[in-house]
C-alpha positions as CSV (number, residue, x, y, z in Angstrom):
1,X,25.7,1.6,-9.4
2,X,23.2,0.3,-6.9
3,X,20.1,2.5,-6.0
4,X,20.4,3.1,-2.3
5,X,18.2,5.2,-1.5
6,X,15.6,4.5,1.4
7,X,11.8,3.3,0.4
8,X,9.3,4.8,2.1
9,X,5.9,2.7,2.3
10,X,2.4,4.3,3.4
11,X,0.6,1.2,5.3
12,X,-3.3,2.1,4.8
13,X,-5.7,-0.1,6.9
14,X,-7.8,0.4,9.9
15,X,-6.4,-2.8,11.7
16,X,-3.5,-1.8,14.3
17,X,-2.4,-5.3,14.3
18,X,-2.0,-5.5,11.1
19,X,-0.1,-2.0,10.7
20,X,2.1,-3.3,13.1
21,X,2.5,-6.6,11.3
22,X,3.4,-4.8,8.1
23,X,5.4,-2.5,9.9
24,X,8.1,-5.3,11.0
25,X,8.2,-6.9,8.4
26,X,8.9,-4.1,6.3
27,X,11.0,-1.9,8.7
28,X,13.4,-5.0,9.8
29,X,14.0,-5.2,5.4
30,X,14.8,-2.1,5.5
31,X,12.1,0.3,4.4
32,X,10.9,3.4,6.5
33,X,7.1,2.9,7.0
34,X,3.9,5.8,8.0
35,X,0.7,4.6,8.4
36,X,-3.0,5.9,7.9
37,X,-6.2,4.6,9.3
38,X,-8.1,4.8,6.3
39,X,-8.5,6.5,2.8
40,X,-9.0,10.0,4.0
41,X,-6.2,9.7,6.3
42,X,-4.2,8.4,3.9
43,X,-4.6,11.3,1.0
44,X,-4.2,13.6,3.5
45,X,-1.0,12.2,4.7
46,X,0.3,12.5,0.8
47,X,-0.5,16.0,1.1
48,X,3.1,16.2,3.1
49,X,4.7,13.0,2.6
50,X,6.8,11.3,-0.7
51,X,6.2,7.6,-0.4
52,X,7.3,4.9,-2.9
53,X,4.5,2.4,-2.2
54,X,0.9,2.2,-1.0
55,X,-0.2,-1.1,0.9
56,X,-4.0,-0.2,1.1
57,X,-6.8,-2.6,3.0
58,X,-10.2,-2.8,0.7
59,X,-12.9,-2.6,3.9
60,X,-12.3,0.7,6.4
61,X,-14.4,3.3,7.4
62,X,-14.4,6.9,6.3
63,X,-12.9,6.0,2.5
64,X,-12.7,2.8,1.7
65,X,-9.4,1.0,-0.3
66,X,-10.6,1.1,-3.3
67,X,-12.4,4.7,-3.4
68,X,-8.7,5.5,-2.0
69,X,-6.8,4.3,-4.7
70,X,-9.9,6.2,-7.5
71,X,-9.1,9.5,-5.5
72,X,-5.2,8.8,-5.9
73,X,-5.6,7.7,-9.5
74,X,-7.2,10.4,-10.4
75,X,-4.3,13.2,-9.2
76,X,-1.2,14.4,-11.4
77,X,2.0,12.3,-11.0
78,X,4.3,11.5,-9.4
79,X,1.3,11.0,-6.2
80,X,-1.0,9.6,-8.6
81,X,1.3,7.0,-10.1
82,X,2.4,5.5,-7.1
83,X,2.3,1.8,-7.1
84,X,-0.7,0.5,-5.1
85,X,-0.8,-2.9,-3.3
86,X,-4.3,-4.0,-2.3
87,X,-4.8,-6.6,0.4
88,X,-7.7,-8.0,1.8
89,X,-9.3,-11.3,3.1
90,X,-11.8,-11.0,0.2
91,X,-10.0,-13.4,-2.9
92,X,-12.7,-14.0,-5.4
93,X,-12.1,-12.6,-8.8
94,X,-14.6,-10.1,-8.7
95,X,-12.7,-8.5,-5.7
96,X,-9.5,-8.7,-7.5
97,X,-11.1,-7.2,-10.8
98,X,-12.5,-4.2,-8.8
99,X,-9.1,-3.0,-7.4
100,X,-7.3,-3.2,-10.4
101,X,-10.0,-1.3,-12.2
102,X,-9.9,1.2,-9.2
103,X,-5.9,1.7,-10.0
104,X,-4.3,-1.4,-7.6
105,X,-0.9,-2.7,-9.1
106,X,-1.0,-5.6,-7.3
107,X,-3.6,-7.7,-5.1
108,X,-2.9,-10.4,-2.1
109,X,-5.4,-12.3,0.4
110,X,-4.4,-12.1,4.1
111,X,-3.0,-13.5,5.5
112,X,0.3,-12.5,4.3
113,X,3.6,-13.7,5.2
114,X,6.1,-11.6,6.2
115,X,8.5,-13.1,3.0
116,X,5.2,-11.7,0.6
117,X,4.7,-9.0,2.1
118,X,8.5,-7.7,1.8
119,X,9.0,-9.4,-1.6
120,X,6.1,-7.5,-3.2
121,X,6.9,-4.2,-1.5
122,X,10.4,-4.4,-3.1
123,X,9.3,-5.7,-6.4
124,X,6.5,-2.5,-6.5
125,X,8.8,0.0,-5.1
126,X,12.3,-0.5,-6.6
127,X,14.0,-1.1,-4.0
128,X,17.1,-3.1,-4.0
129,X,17.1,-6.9,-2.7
């Protein structure tokens, strides 16, 4: 039987234009979306909220991406195993290295397309295509 329940997807970067990028893409595919300005924001909001995916931004103020997903990391599942996808404009190795050894599950360069983005959400959360 197919799984159809409704993924939820916590959009974590300081950029409104790109919450609101992510946020059509993902919504018209059929996800439900929340959003946080930064780190802090963000573990705060998974004080009250069950989401199946993280999309996290590296550079914001307050807590960055990456100090974000160490915080997350470190807390008892199910929070601290949800799947993490890091994206940023940074795309040398080094930056790559550093979120997956911070707890990312996946890493992409911005610009994304909306096809990426929605493919990768899927692929990290479960959801159904």
């Amino acid at each position: 039987m197919a799984d159809s329940k409704r993924r939820t997807v916590l959009i974590v970067d300081d950029a409104s234009l790109v919450r609101l990028y992510y946020r059509g893409a993902l919504e018209q595919a059929g996800f439900a979306v929340e959003e946080a300005l930064n780190g802090l924001e963000a573990l705060e909001k998974l004080l009250s909220l069950q989401v199946d995916l993280v999309i996290v931004d590296v550079n914001m103020p307050q807590m960055d991406g990456l100090r974000f997903l160490e915080r997350l990391r470190a807390k008892a599942p199910p929070e601290g195993s949800i799947p993490a996808l890091v994206t940023s404009t940074e795309g040398k190795s080094v930056d790559m290295a550093a979120a997956r050894a911070a707890g990312a599950n996946f890493y992409l360069v911005k610009p994304l397309s909306p096809e990426t983005l929605v493919e990768h959400a899927r692929l990290l959360s479960g959801a159904p295509r």
